[in-house]
N, C-alpha and C positions, 0 to 999 in steps of 0.2 A: 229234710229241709221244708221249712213253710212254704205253701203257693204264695207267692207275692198278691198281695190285695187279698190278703185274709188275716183273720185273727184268730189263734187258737188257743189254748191252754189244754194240757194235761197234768193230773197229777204227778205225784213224784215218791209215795209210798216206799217204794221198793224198785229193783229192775223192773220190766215187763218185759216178756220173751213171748215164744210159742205155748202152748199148752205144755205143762208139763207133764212127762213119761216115765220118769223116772222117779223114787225113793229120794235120791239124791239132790235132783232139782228140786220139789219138794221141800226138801229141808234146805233150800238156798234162799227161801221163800221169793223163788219166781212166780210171778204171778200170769196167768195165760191173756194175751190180750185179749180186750171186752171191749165191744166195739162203744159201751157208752161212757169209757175212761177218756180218750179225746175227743176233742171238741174244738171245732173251726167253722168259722161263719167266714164265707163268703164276700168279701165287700166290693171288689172290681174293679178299684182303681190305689194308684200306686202309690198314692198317701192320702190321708184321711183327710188332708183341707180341701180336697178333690169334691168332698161330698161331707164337710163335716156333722150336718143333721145325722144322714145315714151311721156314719162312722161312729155318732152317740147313742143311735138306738140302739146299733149292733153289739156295742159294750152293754149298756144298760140289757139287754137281752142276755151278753155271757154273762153275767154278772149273776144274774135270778136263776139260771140255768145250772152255775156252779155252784149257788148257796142251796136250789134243793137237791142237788146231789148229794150236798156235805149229808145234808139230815142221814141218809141211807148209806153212805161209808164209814167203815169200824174207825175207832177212835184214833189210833194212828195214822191212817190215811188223812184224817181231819186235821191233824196239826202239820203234818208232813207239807202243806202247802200246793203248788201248782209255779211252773214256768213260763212266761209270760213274752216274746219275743218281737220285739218293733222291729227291728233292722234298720236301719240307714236313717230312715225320716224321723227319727226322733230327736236330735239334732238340730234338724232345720226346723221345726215345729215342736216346739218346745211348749207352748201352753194348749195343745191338742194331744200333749204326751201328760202331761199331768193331770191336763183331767181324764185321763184313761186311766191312771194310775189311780185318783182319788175314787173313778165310778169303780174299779176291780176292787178296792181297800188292798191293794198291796202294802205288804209292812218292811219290805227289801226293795232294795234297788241296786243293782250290778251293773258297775259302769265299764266297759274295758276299753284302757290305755286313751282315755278321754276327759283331761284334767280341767279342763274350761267346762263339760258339760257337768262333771261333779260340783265345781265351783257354783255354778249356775239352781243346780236342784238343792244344791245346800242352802242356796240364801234366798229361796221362795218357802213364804211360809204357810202356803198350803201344806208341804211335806216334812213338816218339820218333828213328826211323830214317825218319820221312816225313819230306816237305816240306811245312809246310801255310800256302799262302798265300791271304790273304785280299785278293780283285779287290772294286773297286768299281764299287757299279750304275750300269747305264745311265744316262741323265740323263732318260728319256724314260721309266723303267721305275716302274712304282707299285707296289705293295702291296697285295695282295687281302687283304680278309678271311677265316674260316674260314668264311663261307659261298656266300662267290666261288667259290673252288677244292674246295667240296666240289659247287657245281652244274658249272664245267667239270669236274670229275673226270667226274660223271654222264654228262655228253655227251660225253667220250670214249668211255668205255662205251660207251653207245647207238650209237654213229657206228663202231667197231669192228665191234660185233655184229648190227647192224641196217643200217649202211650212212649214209649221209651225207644225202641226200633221203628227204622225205616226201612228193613229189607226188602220187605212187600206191602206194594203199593196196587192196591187193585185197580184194575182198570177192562174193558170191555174192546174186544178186535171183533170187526165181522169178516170172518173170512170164505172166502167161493170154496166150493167144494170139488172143482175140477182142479183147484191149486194143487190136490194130493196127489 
């Protein structure tokens, strides 16, 4: 899951798994994660009109980031492309999503189960050189409300920055030593 109030991109080559050990894996062409294959900038707030300067230098930064990568990735990782993930706020900020889209040069765009925001990217002609195809949901997939995803957004957060358990919590007692 992305930290909410970030943006990141990864290629999309192949799987990425652990390092591989085996012949086998190997020849599955797993590739072992490399910590300079993802990439997530940081932004700190919960959509981009919050801050949108920031939110354009941050693109413009992946953006130069990702093209001199490409230079030093074998030629199939280079057409193979990168995944791209707004969640929610791209909907409601619609001309703050395309121009993310135009500063990244995405050439795809995957809409899901979202016929009004298809409608909408189709007849802007800034993007009229993408593909924008609208996938249909899961069958098993619901609909959160806006206060679903604004409490998982919170616990990404927390689970990021603080960690995933609470079992221990440090803390300091002073105790007498005739208590014993």
């Amino acid at each position: 899951d992305l930290v909410p109030g970030g943006g990141g991109a990864t290629p999309i080559e192949c799987p990425v798994g652990p390092v591989p050990t085996t012949t086998k894996q190997r020849s599955l062409n797993i590739v072992p994660l490399h910590t300079q294959l993802p990439l997530l900038y940081y932004f700190g707030h919960e959509t981009p009109t919050s801050n949108s300067k920031l939110w354009k230098s941050l693109m413009n930064a992946m953006q130069d980031t990702i093209s001199s990568r490409e230079q030093n990735m074998p030629d199939d990782a280079k057409f193979a492309g990168a995944i791209f993930d707004t969640g929610p706020w791209a909907t409601r900020h619609l001309d703050v999503f395309i121009d993310t889209v135009v500063t990244l040069q995405v050439d795809i765009i995957a809409v899901i189960d979202n016929e009004r925001l298809v409608a909408k990217l189709q007849n802007d002609a800034r993007l009229d050189a993408i593909t924008i195809a609208k996938l249909d949901k899961n069958g098993g997939a619901i609909e959160l409300d806006r206060d679903a995803r604004e409490s998982r957004a919170s616990l990404r957060i927390k689970h990021y920055f603080y960690g995933t358990s609470n079992e221990f919590v440090p803390q300091t007692k002073i105790l007498k030593g005739n208590r014993f």
